[in-house]
C-alpha positions in Angstrom: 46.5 9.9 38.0 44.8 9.9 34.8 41.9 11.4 34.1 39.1 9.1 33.6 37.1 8.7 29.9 33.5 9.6 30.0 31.6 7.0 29.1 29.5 7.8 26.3 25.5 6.9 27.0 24.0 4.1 24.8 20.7 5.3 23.0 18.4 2.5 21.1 16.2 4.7 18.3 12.9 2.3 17.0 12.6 2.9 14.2 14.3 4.2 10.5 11.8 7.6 9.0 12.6 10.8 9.7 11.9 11.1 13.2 13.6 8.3 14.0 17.0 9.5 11.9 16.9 13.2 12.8 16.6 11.6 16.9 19.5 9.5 16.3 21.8 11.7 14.6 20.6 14.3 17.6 21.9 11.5 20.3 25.0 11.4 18.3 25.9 15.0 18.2 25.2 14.6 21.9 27.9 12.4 22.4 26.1 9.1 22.6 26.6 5.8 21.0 23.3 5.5 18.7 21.9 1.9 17.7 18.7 2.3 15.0 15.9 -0.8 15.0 14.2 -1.1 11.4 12.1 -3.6 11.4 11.7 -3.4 7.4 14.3 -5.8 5.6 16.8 -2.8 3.6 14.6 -2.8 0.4 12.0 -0.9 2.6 13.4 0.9 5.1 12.4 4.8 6.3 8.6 3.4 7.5 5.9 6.1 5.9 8.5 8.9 5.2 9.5 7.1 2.2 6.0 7.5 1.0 5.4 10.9 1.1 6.7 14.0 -0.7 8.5 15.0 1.7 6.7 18.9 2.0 7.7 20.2 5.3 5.3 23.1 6.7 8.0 26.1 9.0 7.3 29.3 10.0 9.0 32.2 8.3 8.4 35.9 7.8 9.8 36.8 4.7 12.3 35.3 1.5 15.6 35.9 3.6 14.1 33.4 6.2 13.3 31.0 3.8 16.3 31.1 2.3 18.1 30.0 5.5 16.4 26.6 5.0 17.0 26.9 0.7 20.2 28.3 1.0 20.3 31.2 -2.2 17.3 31.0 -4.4 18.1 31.7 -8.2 17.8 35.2 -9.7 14.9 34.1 -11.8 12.9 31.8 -9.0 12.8 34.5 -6.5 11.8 37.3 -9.6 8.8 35.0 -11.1 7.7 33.5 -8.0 5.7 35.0 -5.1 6.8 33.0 -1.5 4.4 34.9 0.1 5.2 34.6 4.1 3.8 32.2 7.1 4.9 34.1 10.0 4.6 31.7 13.5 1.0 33.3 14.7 -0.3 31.6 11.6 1.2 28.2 11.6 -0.1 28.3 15.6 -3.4 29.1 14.8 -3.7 26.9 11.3 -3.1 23.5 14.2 -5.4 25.2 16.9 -8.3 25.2 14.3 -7.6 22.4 12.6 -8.0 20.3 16.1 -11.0 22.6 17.1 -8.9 24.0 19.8 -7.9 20.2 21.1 -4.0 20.5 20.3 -1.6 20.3 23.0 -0.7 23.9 23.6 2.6 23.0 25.0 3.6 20.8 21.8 2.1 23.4 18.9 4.3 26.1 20.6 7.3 24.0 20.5 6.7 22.9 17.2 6.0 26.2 15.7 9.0 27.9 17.5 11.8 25.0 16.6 10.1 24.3 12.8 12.6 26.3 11.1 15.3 26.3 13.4 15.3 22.5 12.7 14.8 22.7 9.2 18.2 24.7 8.8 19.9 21.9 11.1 18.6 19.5 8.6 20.3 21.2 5.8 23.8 21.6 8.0 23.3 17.3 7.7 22.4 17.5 4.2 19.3 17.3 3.5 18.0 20.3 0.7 15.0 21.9 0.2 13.5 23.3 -3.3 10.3 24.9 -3.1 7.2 23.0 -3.8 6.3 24.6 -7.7 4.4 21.1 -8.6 2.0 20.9 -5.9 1.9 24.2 -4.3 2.1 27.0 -6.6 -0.1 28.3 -9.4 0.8 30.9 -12.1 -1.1 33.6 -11.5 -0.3 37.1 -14.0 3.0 35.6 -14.9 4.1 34.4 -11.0 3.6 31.7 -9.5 2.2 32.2 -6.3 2.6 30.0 -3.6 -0.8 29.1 -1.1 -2.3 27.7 2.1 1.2 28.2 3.9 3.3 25.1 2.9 6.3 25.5 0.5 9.5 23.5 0.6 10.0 19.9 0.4 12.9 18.1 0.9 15.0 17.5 -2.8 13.7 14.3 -3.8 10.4 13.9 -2.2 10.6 11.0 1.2 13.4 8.6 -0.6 15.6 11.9 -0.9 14.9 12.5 2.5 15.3 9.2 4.3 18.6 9.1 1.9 19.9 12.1 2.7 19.5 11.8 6.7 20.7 8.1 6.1 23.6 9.0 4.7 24.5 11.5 7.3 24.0 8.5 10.0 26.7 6.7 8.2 28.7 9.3 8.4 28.2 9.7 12.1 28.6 6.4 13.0 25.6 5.3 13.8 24.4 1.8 13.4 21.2 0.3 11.7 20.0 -3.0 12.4 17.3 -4.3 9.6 15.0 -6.6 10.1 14.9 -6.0 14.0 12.0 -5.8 15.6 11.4 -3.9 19.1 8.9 -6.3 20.9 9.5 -5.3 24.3 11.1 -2.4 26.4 13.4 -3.6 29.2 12.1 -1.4 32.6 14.3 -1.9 35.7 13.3 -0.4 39.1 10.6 1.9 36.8 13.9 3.1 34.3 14.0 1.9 30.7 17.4 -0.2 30.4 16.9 -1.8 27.2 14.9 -2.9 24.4 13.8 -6.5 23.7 14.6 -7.2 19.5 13.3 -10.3 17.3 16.3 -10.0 14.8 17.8 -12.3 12.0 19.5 -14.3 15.1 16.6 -15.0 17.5 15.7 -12.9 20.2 18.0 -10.9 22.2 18.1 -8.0 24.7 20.2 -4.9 23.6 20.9 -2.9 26.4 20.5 1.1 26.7 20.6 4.0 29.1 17.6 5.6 27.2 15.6 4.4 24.3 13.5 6.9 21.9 10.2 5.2 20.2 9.9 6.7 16.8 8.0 3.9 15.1 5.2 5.3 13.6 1.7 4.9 14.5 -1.0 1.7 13.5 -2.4 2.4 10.3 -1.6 -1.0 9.2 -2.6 -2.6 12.1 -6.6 -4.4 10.8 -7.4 -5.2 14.5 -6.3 -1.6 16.1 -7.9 0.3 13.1 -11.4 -1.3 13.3 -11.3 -1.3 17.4 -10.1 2.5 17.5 -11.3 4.0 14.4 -14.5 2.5 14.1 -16.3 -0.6 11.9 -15.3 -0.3 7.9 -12.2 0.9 8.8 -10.4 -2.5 8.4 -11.2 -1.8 4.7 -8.9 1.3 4.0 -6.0 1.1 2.2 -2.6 1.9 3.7 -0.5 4.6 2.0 2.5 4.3 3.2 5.1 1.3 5.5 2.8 -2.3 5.6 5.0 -2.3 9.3 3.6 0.3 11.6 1.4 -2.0 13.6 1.7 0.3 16.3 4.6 -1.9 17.9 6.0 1.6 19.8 3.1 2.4 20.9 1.6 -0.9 22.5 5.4 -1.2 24.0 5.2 2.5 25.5 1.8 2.0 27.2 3.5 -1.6 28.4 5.8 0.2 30.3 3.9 2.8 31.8 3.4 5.3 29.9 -0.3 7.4 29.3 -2.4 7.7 26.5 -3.0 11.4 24.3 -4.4 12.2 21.4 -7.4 11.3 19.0 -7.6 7.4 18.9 -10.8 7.9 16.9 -8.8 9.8 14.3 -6.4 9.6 12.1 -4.6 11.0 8.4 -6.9 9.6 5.5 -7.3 11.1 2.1 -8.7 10.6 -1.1 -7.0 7.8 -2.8 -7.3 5.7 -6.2 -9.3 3.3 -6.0 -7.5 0.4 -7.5 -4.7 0.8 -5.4 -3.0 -1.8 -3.8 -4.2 -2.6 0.1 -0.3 -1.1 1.5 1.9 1.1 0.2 4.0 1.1 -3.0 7.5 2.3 -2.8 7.5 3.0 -6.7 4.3 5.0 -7.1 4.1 6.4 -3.3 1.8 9.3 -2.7 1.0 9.4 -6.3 -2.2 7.7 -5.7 -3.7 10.1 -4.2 -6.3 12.4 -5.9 -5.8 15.9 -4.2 -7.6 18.6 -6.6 -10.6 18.1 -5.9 -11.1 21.6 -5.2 -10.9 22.4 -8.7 -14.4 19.9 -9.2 -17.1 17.9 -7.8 -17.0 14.7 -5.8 -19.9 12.5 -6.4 -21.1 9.1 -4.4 -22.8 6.2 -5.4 -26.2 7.9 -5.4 -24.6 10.7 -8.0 -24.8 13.1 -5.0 -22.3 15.5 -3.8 -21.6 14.9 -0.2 -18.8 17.7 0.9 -17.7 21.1 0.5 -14.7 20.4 -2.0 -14.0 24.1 -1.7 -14.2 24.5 1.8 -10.5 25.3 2.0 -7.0 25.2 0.2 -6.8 21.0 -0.3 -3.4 21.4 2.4 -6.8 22.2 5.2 -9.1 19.6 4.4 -7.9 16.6 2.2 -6.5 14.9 5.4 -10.2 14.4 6.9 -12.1 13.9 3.5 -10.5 10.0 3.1 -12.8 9.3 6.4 -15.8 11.4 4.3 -15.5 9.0 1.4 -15.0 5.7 3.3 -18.4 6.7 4.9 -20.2 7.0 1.1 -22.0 3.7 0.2 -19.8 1.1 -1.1 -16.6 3.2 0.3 -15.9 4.9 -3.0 -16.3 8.2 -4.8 -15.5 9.8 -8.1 -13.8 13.6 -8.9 -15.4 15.3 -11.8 -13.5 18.0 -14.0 -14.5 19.9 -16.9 -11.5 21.2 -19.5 -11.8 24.4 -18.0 -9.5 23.1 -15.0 -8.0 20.4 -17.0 -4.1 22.1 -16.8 -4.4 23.0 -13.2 -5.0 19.2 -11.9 -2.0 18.0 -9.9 0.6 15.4 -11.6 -0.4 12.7 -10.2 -4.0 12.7 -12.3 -1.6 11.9 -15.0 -0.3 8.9 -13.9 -0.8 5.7 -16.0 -2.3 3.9 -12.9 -4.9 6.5 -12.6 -8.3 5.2 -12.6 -9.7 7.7 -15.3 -12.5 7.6 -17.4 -12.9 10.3 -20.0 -16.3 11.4 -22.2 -17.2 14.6 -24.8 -20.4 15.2 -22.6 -21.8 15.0 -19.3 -24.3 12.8 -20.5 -21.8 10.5 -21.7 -19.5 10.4 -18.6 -23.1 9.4 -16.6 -22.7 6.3 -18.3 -19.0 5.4 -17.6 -19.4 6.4 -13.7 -19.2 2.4 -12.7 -21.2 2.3 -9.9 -23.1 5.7 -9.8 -26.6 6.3 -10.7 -27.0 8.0 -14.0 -29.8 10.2 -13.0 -28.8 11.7 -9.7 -25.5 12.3 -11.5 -27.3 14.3 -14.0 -29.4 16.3 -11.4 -26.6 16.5 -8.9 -24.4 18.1 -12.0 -27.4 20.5 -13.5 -28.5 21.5 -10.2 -24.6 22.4 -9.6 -23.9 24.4 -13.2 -27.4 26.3 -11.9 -25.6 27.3 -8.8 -22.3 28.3 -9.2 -21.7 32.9 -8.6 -20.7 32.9 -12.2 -20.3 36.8 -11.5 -17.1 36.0 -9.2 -13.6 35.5 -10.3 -11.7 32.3 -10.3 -8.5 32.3 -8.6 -7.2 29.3 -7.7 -4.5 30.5 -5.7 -6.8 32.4 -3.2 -10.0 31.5 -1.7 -11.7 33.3 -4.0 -15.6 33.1 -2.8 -16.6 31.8 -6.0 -19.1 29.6 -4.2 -22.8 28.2 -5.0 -25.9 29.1 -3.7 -28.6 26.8 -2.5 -27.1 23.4 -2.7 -26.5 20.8 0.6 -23.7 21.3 0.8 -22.5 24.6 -1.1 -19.2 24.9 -2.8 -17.4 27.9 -0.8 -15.1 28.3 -3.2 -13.5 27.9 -6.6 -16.9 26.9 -7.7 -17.1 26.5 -11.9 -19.6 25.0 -13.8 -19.2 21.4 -15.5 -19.5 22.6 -19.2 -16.7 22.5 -21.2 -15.4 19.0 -22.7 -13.6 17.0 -22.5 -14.8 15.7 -19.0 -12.8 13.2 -17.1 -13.6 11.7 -13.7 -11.2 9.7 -11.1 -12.3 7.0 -8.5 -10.9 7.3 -5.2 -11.3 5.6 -1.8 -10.0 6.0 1.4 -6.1 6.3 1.6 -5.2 6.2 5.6 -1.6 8.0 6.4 -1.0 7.4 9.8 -3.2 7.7 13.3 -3.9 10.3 15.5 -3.9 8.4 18.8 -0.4 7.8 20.5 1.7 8.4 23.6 1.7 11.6 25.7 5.1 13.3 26.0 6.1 16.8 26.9 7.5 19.6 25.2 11.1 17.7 26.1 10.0 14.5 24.2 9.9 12.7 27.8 6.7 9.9 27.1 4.4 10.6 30.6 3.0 8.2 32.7 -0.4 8.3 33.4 0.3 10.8 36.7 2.0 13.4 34.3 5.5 11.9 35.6 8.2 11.1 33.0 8.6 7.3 32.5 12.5 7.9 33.1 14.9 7.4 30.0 12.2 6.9 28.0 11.2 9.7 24.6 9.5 9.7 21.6 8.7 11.1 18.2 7.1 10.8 15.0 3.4 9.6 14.3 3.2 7.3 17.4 2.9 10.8 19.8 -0.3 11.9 20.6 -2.1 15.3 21.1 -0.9 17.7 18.3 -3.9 16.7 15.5 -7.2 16.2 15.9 -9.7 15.4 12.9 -7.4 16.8 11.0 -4.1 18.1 9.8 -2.4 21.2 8.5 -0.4 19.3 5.3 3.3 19.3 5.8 2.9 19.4 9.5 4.1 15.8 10.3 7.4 15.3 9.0 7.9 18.5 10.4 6.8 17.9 14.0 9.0 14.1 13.6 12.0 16.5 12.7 11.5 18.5 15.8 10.8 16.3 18.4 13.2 13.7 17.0 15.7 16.0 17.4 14.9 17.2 21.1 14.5 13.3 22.1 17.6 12.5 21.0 19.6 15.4 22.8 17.9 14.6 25.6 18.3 10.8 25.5 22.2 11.4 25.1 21.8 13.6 28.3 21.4 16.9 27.5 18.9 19.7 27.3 17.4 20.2 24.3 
C-alpha cells in the first residue's frame, strides 16, 4: 500500500505590507499553500509599509549582535561610528512607559525576545539592513553616535522592504491576488473556513483551513477616525495606504473575536502642511517634520504649546501630531536658528517643504501666515531669556540644556533663536496608523471576547491591539508586524511557533 501525501493546509494572508509577507512566507516554510489578498491594484501595493523608512527597533547587546542582522560592518563604519547597545531590559521598559504601563505584558515580552531573532530570518529571505546614519546618528568628536535605541532600517527604506520580502514570495510560491478585497470571513460551526473576496471577477468565496488578518488598521477610514478618535479627527491627513479602512478589523470582530487596545489613540506626527489628504508613494514619509527638538513649535496665537525637548524625537513625535491637530486652526510652525541649521533632518530639504526663510526674527513674525506677530515675538524673547546657556549642547544625548520659567519648559536641547538665517516649517497632523485593534495572544491566535481562541483564525500588523498606548517607541511597528507575522503564519500552517 502506498503511503498517503499529506495534504498541505491552505492559509489566506489579508493583506500585502510586511506583516502580511513575513506571515505568508512563515505559512510557507510551514508547509502550507499561501494565497495573499491586496486590495491595492499592483501600482500600490505593500499598504503603509511602503510609506515608511523602513527603521526597525531589536534588542541587541553589543556590535557582534548587530551584526547578525547587518551581516559584516565595513572596517571604517564600525571605527567612526559609535552603535552604542539596546540590550532587551531597555526595549521592554521604552514600550512599558511609553503606554504608561498599559502594554500587554504577554505581547512586549514576545516582541522584545523574537525582535532580533526575526530580524536575522528576514535577512536569510533577503531583506538587508544598513544602519540608520541619516536619521539616527549625529557626529559627535569625529563619530557618529547613534541615539534613542533605534538603528537599522531595511536597505531601501519601505519599497526596499516590501520588494525584498515580495520577491522572496515569488520565490516561494506564494500567490498574490491584487485588487481583492476581504469583505467577509467564512466561520463554520465557530471555525474560520474561508474568506469572502470582491475581486476583478465578482465576488467569490476562497476557501482556507486558517486565515491571518494583517490588513492594517483604519486611519483612512473618515467615519471610524472621528467616532473612535474623537471630533476634528476627520480632518488629519493620512500618511501612508488610502486602503486601510479597517476591513480586518471590522471582519475579525464579525466573527467573534474581542476588542484590545487604545481605540482613542493612534500614530500621528507632525506633518507638512500642504500635503496631500493620503499618502504619496513618491514623497512617502518625507513629509514629515521630525526635528523639532532642535527648535520651537509655535501655534496660531505665537505660543509654544509642548515640551519639544521632552525626549529623543524616536519618544515623542508619535503623540505630538494629536498635540498639533488640537492648536487652533489644526496647524503649527517649527522655528530654527542657523545655529542648528546642518543638523535638521533631510527631509526639511525637500522642495515640497513648506518653508519660509527671513534674516531676523522680526522679519520671519511677518511671514508666519497665520500666527500673531506679537505673541510670536514675546513667545521667542521670553524663550532666548530662558534657555541654561551655561549647559552644553549635545544633540546626541539628553543633555539638560533646558529653560527655566516658561509653560511649558524645554527639557532639553534648549538654544536660543539668535543667529540668522531663521527658517520656519508648517506642519499639521500626519496620522500613521491606529492604536485600537483585535486582541490576540502571544501565539497570534485573535481571542474571543471569553479569552478563547476564535479557532484558525491569527493576526498581525497595525490591526492588533494592546502593545501602544498614547504613544510609540519609533521603529517598533514594523518590527512587532515582522514578529507576529511570522508566528501567525507557522501557526496557521499548523505548527508551533
Amino acid at each position: 500500500m502506498r503511503d498517503q501525501v499529506p495534504v498541505k493546509r491552505r492559509v489566506v494572508v489579508v493583506g500585502a505590507g510586511n506583516a502580511a509577507l513575513c506571515a505568508a512566507l512563515s505559512a510557507r516554510e510551514g508547509g502550507a499553500a499561501v494565497t495573499v489578498l491586496e486590495r491595492a491594484p499592483r501600482s500600490e501595493h505593500g499598504g503603509n509599509s511602503r510609506f515608511t523608512m523602513a527603521s526597525m527597533r531589536f534588542a541587541y547587546r553589543n556590535l557582534d549582535e548587530l551584526q547578525e542582522v547587518t551581516g559584516q560592518l565595513g572596517a571604517d563604519e564600525i571605527e567612526t561610528s559609535d552603535y552604542g547597545s539596546y540590550p532587551e531590559s531597555r526595549f521592554v521598559r521604552d514600550l512599558e512607559r511609553m503606554s504608561c504601563g498599559r502594554a500587554d505584558p504577554g505581547l512586549v515580552a514576545t516582541l522584545v525576545a523574537r525582535s532580533r531573532p526575526t530580524l536575522c530570518w528576514m535577512r536569510g529571505l533577503g531583506v538587508e539592513f544598513v544602519p540608520l546614519y541619516a536619521g539616527q546618528a549625529f557626529e559627535i568628536d569625529g563619530r557618529r553616535r547613534f541615539w534613542g535605541g533605534l538603528t537599522l532600517q531595511a536597505r531601501g527604506g519601505g519599497p526596499g522592504l516590501v520588494a525584498s520580502l515580495r520577491r522572496a514570495a515569488v520565490r516561494a510560491g506564494i500567490e498574490v491576488l491584487h485588487e481583492s478585497r476581504a469583505v467577509r470571513l467564512q466561520v463554520d460551526e465557530g471555525a474560520v473556513r474561508g474568506v469572502e473576496v470582491d475581486g476583478p471577477s465578482g465576488l467569490r468565496l476562497l476557501a482556507a483551513d486558517a486565515v491571518v488578518l494583517a490588513s492594517g488598521g483604519f486611519e483612512a477610514n473618515r467615519e471610524w477616525r472621528r467616532r473612535y478618535l474623537g471630533e476634528g479627527w476627520e480632518a488629519a491627513k493620512v500618511r501612508g495606504s488610502r486602503y486601510n479602512t479597517g476591513d480586518g478589523i471590522r471582519m475579525g470582530l464579525e466573527a467573534g473575536a474581542a476588542r484590545a487596545g487604545q481605540w482613542t489613540g493612534c500614530h500621528a506626527v507632525a506633518w507638512d502642511l500642504n500635503a496631500p489628504e493620503v499618502g504619496n508613494l513618491e514623497v512617502r514619509h518625507r513629509y514629515q517634520k521630525h526635528s523639532y527638538p532642535l527648535g520651537i513649535v509655535v501655534n496660531a496665537r505665537g505660543e509654544r504649546f509642548l515640551d519639544e525637548g521632552a525626549d529623543f524625537r524616536n519618544y515623542t513625535y508619535a503623540r505630538y501630531g494629536r498635540d498639533v491637530l488640537e492648536q487652533p486652526g489644526r496647524f503649527a510652525w517649527q522655528v530654527f536658528d542657523a545655529r542648528v541649521a546642518d543638523l535638521l533632518r533631510d527631509e526639511y530639504r525637500q522642495p515640497h517643504a513648506s518653508r519660509v526663510t527671513a534674516d531676523s526674527v522680526e522679519e520671519l513674525a511677518g511671514r508666519l501666515e497665520g500666527v500673531d506677530e506679537e505673541g510670536f515675538l514675546r513667545t521667542v524673547r521670553d524663550f532666548n531669556a530662558a534657555v541654561r546657556r551655561h549647559v552644553r549642547f549635545d544633540p546626541a544625548a539628553r543633555d539638560g540644556r533646558s529653560t527655566h520659567g516658561l509653560d511649558p519648559d524645554k527639557s532639553n536641547w534648549a538654544n536660543p533663536l539668535d543667529r540668522p538665517p531663521f527658517e520656519a516649517f508648517a506642519v499639521t497632523c500626519g496620522i500613521t496608523f491606529t492604536f485600537g485593534g483585535l486582541r490576540i495572544d502571544r501565539g497570534a491566535r485573535v481571542l474571543d471576547e471569553s479569552g478563547r481562541p476564535v479557532p484558525d483564525l491569527f493576526a498581525a500588523g497595525e490591526l492588533v491591539g494592546g502593545l501602544f498606548h498614547d504613544n510609540y517607541p519609533g521603529g517598533s511597528g514594523l518590527t512587532a508586524g515582522a514578529v507576529f507575522g511570522r508566528i501567525a503564519g507557522m501557526r496557521a500552517a499548523g505548527h508551533d511557533a
